[in-house]
NUDOSE-536802 format. One line per field, with one value per residue (C-alpha): residue number from 1; residue in one letter; z, y, x. Coordinates in Angstrom, 2 decimals, m for minus. Layout:
BEGIN
i c(NUM, ...);
aa c(A, ...);
zz c(Z, ...);
yy c(Y, ...);
xx c(X, ...);
//
This chain:
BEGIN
i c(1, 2, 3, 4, 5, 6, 7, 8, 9, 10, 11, 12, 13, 14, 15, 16, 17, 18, 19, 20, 21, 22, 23, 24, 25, 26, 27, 28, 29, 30, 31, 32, 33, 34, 35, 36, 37, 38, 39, 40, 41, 42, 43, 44, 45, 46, 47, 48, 49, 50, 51, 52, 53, 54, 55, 56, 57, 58, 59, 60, 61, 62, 63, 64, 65, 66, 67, 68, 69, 70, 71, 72, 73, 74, 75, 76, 77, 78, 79, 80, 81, 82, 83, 84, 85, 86, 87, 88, 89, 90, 91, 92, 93, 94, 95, 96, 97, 98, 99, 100, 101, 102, 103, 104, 105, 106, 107, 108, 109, 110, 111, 112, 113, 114, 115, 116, 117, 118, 119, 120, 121, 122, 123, 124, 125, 126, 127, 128, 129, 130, 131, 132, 133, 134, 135, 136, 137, 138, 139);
aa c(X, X, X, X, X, X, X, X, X, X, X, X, X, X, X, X, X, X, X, X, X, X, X, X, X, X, X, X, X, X, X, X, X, X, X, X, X, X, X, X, X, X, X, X, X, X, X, X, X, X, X, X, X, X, X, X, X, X, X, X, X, X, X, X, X, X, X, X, X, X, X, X, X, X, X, X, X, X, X, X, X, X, X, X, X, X, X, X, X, X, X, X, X, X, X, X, X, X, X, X, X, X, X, X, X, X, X, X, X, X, X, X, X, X, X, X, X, X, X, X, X, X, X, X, X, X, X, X, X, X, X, X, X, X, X, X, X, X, X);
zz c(35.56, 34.09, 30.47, 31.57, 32.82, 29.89, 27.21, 29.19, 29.19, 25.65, 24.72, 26.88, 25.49, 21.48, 22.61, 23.44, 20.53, 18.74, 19.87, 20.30, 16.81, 14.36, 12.70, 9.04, 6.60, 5.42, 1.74, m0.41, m4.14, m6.59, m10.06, m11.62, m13.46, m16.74, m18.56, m16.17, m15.76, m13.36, m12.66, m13.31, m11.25, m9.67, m9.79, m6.63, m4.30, m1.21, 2.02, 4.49, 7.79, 9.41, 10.94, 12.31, 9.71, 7.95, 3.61, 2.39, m0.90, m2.17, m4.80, m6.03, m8.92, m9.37, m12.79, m15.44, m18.47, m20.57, m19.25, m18.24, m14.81, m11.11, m9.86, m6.87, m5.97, m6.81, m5.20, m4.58, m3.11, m1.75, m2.40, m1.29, m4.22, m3.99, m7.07, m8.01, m5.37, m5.35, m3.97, m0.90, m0.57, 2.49, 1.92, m0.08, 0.39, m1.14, m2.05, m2.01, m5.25, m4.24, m4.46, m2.37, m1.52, 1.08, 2.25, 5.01, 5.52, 8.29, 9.68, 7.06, 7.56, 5.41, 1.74, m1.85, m2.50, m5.19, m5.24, m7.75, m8.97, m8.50, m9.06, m10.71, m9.73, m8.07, m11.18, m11.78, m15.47, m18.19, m20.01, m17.46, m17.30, m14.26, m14.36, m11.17, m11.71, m8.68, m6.30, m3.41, m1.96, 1.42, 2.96);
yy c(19.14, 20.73, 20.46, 16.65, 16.46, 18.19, 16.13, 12.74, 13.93, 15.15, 11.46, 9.90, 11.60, 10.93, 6.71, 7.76, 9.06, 5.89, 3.46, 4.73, 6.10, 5.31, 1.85, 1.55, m0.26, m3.17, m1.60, m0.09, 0.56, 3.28, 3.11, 4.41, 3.01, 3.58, 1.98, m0.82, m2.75, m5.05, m8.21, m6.03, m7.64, m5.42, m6.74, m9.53, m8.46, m10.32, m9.34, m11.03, m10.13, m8.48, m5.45, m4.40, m2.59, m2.88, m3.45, m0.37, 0.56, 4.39, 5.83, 9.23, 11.01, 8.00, 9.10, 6.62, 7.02, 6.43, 8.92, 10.90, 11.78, 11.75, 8.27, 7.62, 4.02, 1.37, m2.00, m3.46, m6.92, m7.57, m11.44, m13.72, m15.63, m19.28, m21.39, m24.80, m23.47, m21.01, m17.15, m16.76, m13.50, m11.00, m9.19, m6.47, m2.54, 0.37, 2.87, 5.98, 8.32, 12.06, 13.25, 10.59, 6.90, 4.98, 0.76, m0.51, m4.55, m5.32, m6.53, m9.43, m12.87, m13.49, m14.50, m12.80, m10.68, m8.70, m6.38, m6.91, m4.64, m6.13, m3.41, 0.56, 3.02, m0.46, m2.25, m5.90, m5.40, m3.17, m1.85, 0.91, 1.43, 3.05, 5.35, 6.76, 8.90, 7.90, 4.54, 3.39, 0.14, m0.20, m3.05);
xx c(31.00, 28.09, 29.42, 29.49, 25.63, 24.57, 26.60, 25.40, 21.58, 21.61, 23.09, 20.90, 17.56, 19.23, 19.21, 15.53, 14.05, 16.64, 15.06, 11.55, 11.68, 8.39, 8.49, 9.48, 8.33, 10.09, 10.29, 8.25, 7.59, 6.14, 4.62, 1.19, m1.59, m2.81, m5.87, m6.39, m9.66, m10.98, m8.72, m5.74, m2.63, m0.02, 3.68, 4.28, 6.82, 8.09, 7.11, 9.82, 7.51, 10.89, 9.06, 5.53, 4.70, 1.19, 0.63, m0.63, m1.69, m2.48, m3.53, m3.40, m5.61, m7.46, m9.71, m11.95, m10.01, m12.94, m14.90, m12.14, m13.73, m12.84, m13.53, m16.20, m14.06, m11.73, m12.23, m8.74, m8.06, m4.73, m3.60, m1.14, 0.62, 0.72, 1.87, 0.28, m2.17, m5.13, m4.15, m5.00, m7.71, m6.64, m9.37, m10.71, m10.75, m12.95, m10.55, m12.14, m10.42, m10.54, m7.21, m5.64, m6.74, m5.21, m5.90, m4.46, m4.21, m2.54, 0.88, 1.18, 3.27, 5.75, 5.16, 4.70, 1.86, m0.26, m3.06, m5.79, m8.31, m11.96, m14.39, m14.02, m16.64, m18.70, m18.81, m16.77, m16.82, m17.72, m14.97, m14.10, m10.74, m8.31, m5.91, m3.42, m1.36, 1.02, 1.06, 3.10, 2.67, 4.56, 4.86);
//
């Protein structure tokens, strides 16, 4: 009988931590940048809004390449794709390069989306150019 107890608790507190475990991102992806400047588009993926789970962009090693020194900022804007229409803006983020950068935007309703690069080291233009050596968008 006590075999029986303990077997049905330890089942019981596994369902738990189930179906109170930490929400997941729908998907995610990985890539790197590499001489980018400002307007720079990422790739559009599809977010299908089937979890609670915010858009999040990081960087990591963000560096000037022309310079070739540690960045103080990149300015990314995360966008909402809509053909024969204008994007839509969801706002814009200061990511702040030390060794890792992070922007959060929210649970996001269904649609496709982008990030685009609006200002390097708080300036729109120039010919300053972006490099990271590692980026995961999760969304």
């Amino acid at each position: 009988m006590r075999r029986l107890t303990l077997l049905v608790c330890t089942l019981l507190l596994g369902l738990t931590f189930l179906a109170a475990g930490p929400a997941r991102a729908e998907a995610e992806f990985t890539t790197k940048l590499s001489g980018v400047l400002t307007g720079f588009e990422s790739r559009r993926w599809t977010d299908g809004n089937s979890d609670a789970a915010a858009t999040t962009v990081r960087f990591d090693n963000c560096r000037e390449k022309t310079a070739g020194m540690a960045l103080a900022s990149a300015d990314v804007m995360l966008r909402k794709d809509r053909p024969f229409q204008p994007d839509e803006d969801h706002g814009t983020k200061r990511l702040n390069c030390s060794a890792s950068a992070f922007g959060n935007w929210g649970r996001k309703a269904s649609g496709k989306y982008f990030f685009r690069i609006e200002k390097i080291n708080g300036y729109s233009g120039g010919f300053r150019q972006l490099n990271a050596s590692f980026v995961r968008v999760r969304y």
